[in-house]
N, CA, C, O and CB atoms as a CASP TS submission, in Angstrom:
PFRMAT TS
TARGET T0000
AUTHOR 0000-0000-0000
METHOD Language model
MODEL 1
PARENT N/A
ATOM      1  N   UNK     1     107.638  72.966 111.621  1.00  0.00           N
ATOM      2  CA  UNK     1     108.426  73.913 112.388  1.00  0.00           C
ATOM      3  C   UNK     1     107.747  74.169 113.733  1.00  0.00           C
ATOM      4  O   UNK     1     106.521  74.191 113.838  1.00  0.00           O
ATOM      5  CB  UNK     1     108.612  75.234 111.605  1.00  0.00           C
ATOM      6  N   UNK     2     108.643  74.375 114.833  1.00  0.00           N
ATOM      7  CA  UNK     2     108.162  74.867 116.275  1.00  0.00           C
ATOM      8  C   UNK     2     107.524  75.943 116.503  1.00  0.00           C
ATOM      9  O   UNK     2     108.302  76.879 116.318  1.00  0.00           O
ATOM     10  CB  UNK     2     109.071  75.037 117.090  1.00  0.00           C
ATOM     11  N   UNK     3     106.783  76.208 116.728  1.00  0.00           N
ATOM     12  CA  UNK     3     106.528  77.631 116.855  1.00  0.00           C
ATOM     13  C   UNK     3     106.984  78.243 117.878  1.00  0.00           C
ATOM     14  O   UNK     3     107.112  77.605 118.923  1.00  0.00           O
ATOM     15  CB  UNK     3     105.335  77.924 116.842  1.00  0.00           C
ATOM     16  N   UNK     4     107.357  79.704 117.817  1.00  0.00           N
ATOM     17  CA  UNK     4     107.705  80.477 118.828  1.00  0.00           C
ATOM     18  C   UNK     4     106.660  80.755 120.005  1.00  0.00           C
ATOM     19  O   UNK     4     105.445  80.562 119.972  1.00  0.00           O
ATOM     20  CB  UNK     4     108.102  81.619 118.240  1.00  0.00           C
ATOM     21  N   UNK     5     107.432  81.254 121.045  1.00  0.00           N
ATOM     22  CA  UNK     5     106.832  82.030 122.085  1.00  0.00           C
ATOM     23  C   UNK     5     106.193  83.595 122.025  1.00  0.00           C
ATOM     24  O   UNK     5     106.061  83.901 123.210  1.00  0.00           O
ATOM     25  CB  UNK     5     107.812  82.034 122.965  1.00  0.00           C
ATOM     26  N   UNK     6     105.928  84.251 121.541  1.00  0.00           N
ATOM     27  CA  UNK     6     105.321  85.435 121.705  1.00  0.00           C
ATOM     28  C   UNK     6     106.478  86.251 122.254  1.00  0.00           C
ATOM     29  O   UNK     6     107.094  87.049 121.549  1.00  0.00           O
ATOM     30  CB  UNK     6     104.051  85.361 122.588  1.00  0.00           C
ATOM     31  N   UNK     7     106.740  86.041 123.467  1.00  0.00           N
ATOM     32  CA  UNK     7     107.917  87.074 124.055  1.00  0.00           C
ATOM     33  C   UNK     7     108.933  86.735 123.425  1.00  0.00           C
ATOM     34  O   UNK     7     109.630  87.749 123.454  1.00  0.00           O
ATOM     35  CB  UNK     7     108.299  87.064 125.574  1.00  0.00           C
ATOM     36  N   UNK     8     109.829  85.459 122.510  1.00  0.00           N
ATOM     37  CA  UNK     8     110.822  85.579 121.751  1.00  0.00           C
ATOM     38  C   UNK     8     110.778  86.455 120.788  1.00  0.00           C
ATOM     39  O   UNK     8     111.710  87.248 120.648  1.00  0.00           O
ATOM     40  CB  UNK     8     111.090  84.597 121.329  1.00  0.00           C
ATOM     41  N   UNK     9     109.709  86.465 119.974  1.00  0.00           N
ATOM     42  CA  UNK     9     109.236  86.885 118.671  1.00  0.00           C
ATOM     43  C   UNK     9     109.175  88.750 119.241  1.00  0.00           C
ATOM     44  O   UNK     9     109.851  89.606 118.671  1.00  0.00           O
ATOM     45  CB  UNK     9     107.446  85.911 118.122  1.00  0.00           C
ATOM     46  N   UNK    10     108.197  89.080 120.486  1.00  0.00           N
ATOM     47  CA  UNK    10     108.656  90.435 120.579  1.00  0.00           C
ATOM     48  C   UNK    10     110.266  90.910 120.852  1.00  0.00           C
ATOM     49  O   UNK    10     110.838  91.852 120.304  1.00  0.00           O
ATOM     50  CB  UNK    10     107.856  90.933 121.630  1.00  0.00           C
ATOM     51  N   UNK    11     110.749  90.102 121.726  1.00  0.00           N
ATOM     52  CA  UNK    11     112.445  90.077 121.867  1.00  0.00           C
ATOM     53  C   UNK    11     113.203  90.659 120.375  1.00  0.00           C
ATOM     54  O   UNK    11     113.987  91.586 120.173  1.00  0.00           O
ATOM     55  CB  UNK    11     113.024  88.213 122.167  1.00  0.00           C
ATOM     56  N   UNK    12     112.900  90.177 119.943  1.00  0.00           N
ATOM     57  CA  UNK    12     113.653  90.126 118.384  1.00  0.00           C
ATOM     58  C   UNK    12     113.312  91.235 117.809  1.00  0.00           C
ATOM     59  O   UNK    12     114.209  92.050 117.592  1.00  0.00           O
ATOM     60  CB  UNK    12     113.240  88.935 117.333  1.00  0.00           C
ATOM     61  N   UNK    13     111.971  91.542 117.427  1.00  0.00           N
ATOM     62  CA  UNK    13     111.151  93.021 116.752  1.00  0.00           C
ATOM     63  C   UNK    13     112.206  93.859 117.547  1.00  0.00           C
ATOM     64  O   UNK    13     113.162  94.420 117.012  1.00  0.00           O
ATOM     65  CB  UNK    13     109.100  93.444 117.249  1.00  0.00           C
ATOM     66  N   UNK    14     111.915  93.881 118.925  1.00  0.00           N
ATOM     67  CA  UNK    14     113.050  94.939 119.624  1.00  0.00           C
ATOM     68  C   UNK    14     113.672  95.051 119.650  1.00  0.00           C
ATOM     69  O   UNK    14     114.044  96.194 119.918  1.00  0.00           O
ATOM     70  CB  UNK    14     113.387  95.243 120.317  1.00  0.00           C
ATOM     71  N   UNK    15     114.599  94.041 119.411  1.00  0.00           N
ATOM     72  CA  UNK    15     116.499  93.998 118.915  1.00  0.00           C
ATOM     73  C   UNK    15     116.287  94.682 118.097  1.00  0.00           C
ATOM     74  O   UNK    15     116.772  95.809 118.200  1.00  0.00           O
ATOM     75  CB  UNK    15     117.475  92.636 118.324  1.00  0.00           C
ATOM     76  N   UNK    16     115.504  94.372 116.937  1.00  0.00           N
ATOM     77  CA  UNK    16     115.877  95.134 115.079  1.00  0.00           C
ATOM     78  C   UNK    16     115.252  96.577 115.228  1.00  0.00           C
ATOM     79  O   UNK    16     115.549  97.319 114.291  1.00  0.00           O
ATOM     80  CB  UNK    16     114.797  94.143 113.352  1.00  0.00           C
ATOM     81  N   UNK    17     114.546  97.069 116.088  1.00  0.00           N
ATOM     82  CA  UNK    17     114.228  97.998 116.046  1.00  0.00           C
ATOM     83  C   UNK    17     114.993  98.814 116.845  1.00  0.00           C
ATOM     84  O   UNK    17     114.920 100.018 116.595  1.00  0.00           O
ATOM     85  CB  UNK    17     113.180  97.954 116.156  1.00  0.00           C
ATOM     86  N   UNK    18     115.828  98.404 117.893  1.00  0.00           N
ATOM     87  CA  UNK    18     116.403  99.448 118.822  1.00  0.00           C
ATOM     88  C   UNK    18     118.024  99.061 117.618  1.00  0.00           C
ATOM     89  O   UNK    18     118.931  99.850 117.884  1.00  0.00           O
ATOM     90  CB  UNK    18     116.376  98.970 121.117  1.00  0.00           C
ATOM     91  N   UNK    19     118.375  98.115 116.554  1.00  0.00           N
ATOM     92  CA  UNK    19     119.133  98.545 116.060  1.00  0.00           C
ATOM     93  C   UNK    19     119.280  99.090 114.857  1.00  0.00           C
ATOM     94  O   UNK    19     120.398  99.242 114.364  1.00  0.00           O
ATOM     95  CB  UNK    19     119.627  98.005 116.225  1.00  0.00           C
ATOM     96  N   UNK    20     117.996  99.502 114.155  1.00  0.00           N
ATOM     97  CA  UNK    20     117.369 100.623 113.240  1.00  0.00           C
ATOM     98  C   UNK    20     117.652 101.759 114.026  1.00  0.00           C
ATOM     99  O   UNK    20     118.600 102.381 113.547  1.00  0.00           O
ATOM    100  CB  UNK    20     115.742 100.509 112.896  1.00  0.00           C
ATOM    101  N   UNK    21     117.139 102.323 115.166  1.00  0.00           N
ATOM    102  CA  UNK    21     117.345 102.950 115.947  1.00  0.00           C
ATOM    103  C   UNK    21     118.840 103.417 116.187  1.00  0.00           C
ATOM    104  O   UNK    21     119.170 104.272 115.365  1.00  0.00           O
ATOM    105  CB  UNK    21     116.778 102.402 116.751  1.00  0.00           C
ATOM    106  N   UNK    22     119.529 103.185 116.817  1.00  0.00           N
ATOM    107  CA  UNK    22     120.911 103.122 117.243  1.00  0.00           C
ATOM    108  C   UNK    22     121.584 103.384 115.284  1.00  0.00           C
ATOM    109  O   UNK    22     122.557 104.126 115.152  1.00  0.00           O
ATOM    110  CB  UNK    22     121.326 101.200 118.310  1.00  0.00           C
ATOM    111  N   UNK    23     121.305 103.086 114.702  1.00  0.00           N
ATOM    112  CA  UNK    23     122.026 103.200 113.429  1.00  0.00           C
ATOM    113  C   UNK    23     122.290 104.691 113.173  1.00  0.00           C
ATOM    114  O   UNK    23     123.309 105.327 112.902  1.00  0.00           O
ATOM    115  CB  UNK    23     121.203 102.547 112.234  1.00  0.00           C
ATOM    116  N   UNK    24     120.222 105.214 113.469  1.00  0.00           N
ATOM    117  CA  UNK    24     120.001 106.206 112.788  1.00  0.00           C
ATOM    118  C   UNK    24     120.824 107.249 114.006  1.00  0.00           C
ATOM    119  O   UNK    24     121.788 108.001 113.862  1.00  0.00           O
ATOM    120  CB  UNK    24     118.312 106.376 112.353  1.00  0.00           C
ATOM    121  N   UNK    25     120.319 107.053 114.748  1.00  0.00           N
ATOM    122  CA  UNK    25     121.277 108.265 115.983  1.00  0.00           C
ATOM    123  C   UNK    25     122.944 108.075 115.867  1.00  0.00           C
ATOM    124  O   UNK    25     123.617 109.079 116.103  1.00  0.00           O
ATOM    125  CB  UNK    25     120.865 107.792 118.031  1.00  0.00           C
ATOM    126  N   UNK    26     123.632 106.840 115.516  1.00  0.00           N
ATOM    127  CA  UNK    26     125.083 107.374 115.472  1.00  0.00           C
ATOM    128  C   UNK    26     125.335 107.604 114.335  1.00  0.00           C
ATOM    129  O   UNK    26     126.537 107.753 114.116  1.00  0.00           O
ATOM    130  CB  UNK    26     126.120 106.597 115.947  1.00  0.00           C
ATOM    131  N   UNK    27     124.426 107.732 113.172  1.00  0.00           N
ATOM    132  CA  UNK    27     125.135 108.564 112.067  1.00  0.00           C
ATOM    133  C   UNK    27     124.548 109.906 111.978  1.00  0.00           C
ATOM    134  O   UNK    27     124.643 110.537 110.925  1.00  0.00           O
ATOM    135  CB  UNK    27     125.035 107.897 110.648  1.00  0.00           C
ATOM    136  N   UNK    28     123.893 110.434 113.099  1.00  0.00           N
ATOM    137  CA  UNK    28     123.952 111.509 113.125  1.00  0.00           C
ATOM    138  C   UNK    28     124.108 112.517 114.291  1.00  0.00           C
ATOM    139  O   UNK    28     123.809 113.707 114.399  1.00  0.00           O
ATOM    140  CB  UNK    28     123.186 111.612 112.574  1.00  0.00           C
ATOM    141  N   UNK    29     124.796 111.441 115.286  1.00  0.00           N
ATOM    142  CA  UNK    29     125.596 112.123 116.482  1.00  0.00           C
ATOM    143  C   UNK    29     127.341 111.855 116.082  1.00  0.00           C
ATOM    144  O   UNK    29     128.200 112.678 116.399  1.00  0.00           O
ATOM    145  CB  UNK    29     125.078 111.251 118.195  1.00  0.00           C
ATOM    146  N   UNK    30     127.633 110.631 115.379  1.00  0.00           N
ATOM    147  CA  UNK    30     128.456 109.940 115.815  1.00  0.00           C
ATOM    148  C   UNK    30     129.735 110.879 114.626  1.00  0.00           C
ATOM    149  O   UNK    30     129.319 111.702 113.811  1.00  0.00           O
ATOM    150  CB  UNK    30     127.993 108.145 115.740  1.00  0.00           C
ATOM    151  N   UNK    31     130.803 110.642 114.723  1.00  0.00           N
ATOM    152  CA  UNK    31     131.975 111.237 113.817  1.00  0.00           C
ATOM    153  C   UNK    31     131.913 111.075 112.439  1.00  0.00           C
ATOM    154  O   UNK    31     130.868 110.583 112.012  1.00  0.00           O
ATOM    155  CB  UNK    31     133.239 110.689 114.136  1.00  0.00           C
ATOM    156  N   UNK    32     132.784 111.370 111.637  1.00  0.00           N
ATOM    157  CA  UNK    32     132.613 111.684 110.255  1.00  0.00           C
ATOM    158  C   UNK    32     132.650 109.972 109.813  1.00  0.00           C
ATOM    159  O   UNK    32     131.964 109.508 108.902  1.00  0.00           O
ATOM    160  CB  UNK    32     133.956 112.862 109.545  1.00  0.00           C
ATOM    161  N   UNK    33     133.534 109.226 110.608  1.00  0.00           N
ATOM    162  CA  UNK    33     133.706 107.870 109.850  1.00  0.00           C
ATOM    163  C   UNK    33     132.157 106.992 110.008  1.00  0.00           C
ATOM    164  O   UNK    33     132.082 106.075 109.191  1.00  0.00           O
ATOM    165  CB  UNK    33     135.153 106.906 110.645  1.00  0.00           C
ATOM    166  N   UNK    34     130.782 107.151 111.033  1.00  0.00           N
ATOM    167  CA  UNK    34     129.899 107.328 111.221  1.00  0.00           C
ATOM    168  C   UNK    34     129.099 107.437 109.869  1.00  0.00           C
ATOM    169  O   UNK    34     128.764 106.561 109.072  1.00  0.00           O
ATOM    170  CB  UNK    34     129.981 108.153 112.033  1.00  0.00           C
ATOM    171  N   UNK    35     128.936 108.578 109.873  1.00  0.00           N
ATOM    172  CA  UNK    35     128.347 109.434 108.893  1.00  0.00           C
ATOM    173  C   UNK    35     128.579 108.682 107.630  1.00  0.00           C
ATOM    174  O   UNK    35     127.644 108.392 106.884  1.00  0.00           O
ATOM    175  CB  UNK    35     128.947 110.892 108.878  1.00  0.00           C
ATOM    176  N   UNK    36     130.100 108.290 107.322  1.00  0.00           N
ATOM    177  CA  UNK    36     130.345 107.637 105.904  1.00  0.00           C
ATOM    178  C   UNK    36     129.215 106.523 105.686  1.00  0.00           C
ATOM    179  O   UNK    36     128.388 106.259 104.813  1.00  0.00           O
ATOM    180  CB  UNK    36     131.932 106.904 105.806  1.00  0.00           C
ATOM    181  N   UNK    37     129.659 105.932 107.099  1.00  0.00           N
ATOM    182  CA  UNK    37     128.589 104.186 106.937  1.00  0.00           C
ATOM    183  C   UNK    37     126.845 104.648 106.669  1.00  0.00           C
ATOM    184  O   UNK    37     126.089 103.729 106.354  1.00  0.00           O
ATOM    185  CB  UNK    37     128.607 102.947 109.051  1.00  0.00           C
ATOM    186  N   UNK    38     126.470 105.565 106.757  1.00  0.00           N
ATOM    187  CA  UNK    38     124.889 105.852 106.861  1.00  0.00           C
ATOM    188  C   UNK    38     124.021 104.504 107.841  1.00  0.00           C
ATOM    189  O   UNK    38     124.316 103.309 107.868  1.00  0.00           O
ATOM    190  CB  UNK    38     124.215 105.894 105.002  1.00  0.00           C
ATOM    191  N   UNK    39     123.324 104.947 108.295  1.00  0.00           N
ATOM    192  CA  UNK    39     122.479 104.122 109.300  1.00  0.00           C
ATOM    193  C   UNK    39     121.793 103.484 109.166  1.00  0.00           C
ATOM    194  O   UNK    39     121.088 103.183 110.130  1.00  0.00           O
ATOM    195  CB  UNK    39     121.931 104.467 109.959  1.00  0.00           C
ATOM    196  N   UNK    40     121.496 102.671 107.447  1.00  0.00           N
ATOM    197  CA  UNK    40     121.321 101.097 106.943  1.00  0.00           C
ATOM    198  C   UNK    40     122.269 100.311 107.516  1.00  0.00           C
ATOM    199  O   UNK    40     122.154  99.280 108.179  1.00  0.00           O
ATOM    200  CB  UNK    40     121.465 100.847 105.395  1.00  0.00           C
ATOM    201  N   UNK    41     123.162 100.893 107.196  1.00  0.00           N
ATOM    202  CA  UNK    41     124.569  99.811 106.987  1.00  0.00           C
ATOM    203  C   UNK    41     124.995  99.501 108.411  1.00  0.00           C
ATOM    204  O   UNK    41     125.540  98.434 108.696  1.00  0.00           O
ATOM    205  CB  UNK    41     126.073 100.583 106.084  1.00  0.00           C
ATOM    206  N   UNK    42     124.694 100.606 109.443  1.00  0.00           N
ATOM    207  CA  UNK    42     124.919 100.416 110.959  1.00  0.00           C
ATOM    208  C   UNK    42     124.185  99.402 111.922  1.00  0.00           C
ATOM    209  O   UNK    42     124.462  98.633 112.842  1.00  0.00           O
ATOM    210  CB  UNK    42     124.652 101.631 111.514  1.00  0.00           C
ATOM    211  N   UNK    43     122.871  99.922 111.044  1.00  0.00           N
ATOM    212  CA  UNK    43     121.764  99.007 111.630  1.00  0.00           C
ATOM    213  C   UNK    43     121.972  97.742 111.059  1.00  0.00           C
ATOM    214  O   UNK    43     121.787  96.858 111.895  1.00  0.00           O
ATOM    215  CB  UNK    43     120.286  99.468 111.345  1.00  0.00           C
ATOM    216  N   UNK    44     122.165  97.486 110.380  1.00  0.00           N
ATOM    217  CA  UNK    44     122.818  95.778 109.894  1.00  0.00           C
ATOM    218  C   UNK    44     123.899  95.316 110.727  1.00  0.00           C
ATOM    219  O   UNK    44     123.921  94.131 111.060  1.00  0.00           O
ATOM    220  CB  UNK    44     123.566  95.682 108.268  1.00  0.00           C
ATOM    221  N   UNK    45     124.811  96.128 111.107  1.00  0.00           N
ATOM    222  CA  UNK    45     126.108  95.745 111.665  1.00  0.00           C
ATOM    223  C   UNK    45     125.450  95.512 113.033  1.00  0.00           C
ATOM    224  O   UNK    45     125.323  94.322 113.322  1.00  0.00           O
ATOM    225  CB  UNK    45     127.430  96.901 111.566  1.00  0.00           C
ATOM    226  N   UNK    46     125.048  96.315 113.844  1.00  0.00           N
ATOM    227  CA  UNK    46     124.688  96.074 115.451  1.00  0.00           C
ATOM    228  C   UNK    46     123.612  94.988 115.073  1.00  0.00           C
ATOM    229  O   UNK    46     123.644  94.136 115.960  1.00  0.00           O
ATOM    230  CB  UNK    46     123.994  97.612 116.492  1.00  0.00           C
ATOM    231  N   UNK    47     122.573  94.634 114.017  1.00  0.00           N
ATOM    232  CA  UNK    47     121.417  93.443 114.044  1.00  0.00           C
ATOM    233  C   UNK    47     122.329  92.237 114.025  1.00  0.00           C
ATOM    234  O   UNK    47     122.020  91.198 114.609  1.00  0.00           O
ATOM    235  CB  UNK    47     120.236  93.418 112.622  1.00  0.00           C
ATOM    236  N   UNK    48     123.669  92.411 113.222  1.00  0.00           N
ATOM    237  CA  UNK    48     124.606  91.334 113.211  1.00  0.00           C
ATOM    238  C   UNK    48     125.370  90.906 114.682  1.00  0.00           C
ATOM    239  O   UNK    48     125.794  89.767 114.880  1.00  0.00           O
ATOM    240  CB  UNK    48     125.652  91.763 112.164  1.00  0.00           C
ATOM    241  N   UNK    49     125.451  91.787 115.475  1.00  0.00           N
ATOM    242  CA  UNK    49     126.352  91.905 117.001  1.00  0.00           C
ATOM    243  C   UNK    49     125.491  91.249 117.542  1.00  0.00           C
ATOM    244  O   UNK    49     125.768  90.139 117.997  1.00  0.00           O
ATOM    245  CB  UNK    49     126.708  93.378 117.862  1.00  0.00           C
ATOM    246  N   UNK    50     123.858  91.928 117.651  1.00  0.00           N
ATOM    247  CA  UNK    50     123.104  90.957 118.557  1.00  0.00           C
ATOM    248  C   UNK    50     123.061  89.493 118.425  1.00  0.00           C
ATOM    249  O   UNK    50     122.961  88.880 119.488  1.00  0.00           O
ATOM    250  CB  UNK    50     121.851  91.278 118.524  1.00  0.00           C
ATOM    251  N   UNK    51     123.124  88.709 117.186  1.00  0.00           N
ATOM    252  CA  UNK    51     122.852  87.547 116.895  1.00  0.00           C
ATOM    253  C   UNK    51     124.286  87.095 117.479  1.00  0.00           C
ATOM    254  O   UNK    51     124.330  86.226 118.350  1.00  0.00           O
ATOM    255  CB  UNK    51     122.395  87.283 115.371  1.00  0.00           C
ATOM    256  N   UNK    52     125.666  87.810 116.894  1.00  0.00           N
ATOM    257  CA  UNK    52     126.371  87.332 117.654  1.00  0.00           C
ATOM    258  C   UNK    52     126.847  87.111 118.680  1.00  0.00           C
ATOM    259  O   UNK    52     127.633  86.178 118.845  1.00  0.00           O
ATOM    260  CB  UNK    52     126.702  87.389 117.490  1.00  0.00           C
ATOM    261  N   UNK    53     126.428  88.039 119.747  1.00  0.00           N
ATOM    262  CA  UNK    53     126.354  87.814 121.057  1.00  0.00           C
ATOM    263  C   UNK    53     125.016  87.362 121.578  1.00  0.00           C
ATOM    264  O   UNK    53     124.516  87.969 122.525  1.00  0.00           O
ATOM    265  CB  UNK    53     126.759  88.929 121.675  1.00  0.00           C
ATOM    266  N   UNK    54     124.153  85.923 120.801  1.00  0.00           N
ATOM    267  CA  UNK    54     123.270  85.288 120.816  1.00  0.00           C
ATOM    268  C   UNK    54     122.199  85.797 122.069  1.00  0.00           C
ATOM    269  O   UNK    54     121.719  85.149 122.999  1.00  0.00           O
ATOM    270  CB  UNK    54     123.816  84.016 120.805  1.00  0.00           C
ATOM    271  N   UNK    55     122.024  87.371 121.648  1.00  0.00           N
ATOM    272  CA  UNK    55     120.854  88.660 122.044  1.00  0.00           C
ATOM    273  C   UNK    55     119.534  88.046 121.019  1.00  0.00           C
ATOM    274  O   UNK    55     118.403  88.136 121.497  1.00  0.00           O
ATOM    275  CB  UNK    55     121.532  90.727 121.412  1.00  0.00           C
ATOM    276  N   UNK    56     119.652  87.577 119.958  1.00  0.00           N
ATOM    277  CA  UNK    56     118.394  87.275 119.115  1.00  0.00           C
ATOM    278  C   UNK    56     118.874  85.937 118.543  1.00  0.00           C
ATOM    279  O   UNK    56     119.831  85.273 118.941  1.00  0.00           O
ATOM    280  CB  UNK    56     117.978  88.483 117.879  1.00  0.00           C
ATOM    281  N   UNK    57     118.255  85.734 117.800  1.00  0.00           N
ATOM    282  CA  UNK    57     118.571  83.569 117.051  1.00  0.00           C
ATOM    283  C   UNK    57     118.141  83.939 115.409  1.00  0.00           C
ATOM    284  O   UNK    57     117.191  84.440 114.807  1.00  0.00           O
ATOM    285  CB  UNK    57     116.749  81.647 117.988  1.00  0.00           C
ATOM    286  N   UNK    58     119.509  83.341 115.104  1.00  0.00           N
ATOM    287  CA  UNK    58     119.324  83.513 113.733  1.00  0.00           C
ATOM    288  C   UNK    58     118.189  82.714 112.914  1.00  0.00           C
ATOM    289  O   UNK    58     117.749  82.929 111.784  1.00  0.00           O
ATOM    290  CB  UNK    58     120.553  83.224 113.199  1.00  0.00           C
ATOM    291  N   UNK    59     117.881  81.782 113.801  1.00  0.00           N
ATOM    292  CA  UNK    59     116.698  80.871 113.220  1.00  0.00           C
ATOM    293  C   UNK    59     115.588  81.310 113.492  1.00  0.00           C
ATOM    294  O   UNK    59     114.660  80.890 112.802  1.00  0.00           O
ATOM    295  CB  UNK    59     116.621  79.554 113.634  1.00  0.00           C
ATOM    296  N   UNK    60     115.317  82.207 114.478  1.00  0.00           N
ATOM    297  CA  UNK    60     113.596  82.544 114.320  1.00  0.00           C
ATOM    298  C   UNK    60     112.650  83.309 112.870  1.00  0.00           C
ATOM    299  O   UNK    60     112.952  83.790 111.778  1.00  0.00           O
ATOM    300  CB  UNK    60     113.345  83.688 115.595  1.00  0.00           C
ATOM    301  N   UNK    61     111.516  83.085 113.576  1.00  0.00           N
ATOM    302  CA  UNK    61     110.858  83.869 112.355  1.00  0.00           C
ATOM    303  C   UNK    61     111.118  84.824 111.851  1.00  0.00           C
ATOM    304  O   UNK    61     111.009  85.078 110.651  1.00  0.00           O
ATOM    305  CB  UNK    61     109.894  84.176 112.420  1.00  0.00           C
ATOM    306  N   UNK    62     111.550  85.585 112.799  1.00  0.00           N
ATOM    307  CA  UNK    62     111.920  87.317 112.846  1.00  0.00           C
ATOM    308  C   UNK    62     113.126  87.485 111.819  1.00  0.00           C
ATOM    309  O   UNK    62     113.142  88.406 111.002  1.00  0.00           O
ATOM    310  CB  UNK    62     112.520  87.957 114.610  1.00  0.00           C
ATOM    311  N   UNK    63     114.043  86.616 111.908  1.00  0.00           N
ATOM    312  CA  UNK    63     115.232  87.179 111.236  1.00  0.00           C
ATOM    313  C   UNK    63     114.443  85.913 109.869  1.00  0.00           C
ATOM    314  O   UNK    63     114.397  86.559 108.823  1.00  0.00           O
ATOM    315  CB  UNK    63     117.277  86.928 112.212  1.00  0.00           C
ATOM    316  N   UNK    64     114.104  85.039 109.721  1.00  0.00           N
ATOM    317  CA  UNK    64     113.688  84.878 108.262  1.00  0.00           C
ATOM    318  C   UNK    64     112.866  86.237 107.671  1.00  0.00           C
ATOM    319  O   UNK    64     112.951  86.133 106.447  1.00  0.00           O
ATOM    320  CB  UNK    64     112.685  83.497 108.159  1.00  0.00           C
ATOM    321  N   UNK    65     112.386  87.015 107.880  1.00  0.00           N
ATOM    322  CA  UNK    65     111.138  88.018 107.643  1.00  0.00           C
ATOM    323  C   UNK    65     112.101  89.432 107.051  1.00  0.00           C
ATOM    324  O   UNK    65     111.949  90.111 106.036  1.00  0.00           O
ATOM    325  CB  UNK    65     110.059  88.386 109.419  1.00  0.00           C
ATOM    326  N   UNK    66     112.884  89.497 107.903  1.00  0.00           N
ATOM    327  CA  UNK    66     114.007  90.671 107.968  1.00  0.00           C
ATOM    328  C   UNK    66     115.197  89.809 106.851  1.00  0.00           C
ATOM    329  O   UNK    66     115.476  90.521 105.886  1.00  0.00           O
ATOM    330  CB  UNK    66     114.733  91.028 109.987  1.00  0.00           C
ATOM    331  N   UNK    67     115.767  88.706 106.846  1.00  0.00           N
ATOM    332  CA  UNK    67     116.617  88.202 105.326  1.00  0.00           C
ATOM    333  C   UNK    67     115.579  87.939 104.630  1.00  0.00           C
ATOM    334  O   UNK    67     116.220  87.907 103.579  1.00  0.00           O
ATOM    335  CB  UNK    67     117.690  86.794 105.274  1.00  0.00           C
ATOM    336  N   UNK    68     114.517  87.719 104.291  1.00  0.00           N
ATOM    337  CA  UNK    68     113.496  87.365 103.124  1.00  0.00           C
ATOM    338  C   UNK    68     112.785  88.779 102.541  1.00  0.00           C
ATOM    339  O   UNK    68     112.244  88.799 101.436  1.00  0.00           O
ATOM    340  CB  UNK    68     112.218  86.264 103.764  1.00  0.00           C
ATOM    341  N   UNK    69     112.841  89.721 103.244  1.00  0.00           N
ATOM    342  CA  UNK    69     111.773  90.746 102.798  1.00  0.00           C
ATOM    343  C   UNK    69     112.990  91.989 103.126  1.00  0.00           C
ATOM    344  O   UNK    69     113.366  92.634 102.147  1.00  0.00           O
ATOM    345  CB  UNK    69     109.990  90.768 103.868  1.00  0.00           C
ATOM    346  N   UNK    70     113.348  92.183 103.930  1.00  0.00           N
ATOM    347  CA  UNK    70     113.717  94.005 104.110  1.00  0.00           C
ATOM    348  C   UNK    70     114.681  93.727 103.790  1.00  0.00           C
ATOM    349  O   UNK    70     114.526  94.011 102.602  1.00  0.00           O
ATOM    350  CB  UNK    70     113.716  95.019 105.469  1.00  0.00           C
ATOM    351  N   UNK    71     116.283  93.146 103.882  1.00  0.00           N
ATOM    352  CA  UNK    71     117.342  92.972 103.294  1.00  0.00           C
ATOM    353  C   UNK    71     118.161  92.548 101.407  1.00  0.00           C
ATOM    354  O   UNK    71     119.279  92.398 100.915  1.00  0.00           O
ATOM    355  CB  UNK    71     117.454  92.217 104.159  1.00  0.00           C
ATOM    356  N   UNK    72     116.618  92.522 100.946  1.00  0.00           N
ATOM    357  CA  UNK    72     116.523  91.648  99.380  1.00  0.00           C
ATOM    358  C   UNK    72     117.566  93.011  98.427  1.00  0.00           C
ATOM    359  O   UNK    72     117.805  92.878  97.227  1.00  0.00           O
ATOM    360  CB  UNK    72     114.174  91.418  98.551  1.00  0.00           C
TER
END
């Protein structure tokens, strides 16, 4: 395998963390339908947006680490 760059690999930590982040603040700014989803489930959805608007790569280390360990 290739190894990454350092600044990809921080790139990514910061995606998942500003969308841990962002989860936890709109379920507890955001409206009642908000609130239903709780801010696991948010933070999965926006970690999913970034990859899809290819903001992070589903192939790096980062997202093996995050589907192998925190998502199980």
């Amino acid at each position: 395998a290739v190894a990454a760059s350092p600044v990809v690999i921080w790139k990514d930590w910061s995606a998942i963390a500003f969308a841990g982040i962002a989860g936890m603040v709109l379920e507890r700014k955001g409206g009642a339908f908000m609130k239903t989803l709780s801010a696991p489930i948010l933070a999965i959805l926006i970690g999913m947006a970034f990859t899809n608007l290819n903001l992070t790569s589903p192939t790096s280390i980062v997202a093996t680490v995050v589907n192998n360990y925190l998502l199980v």
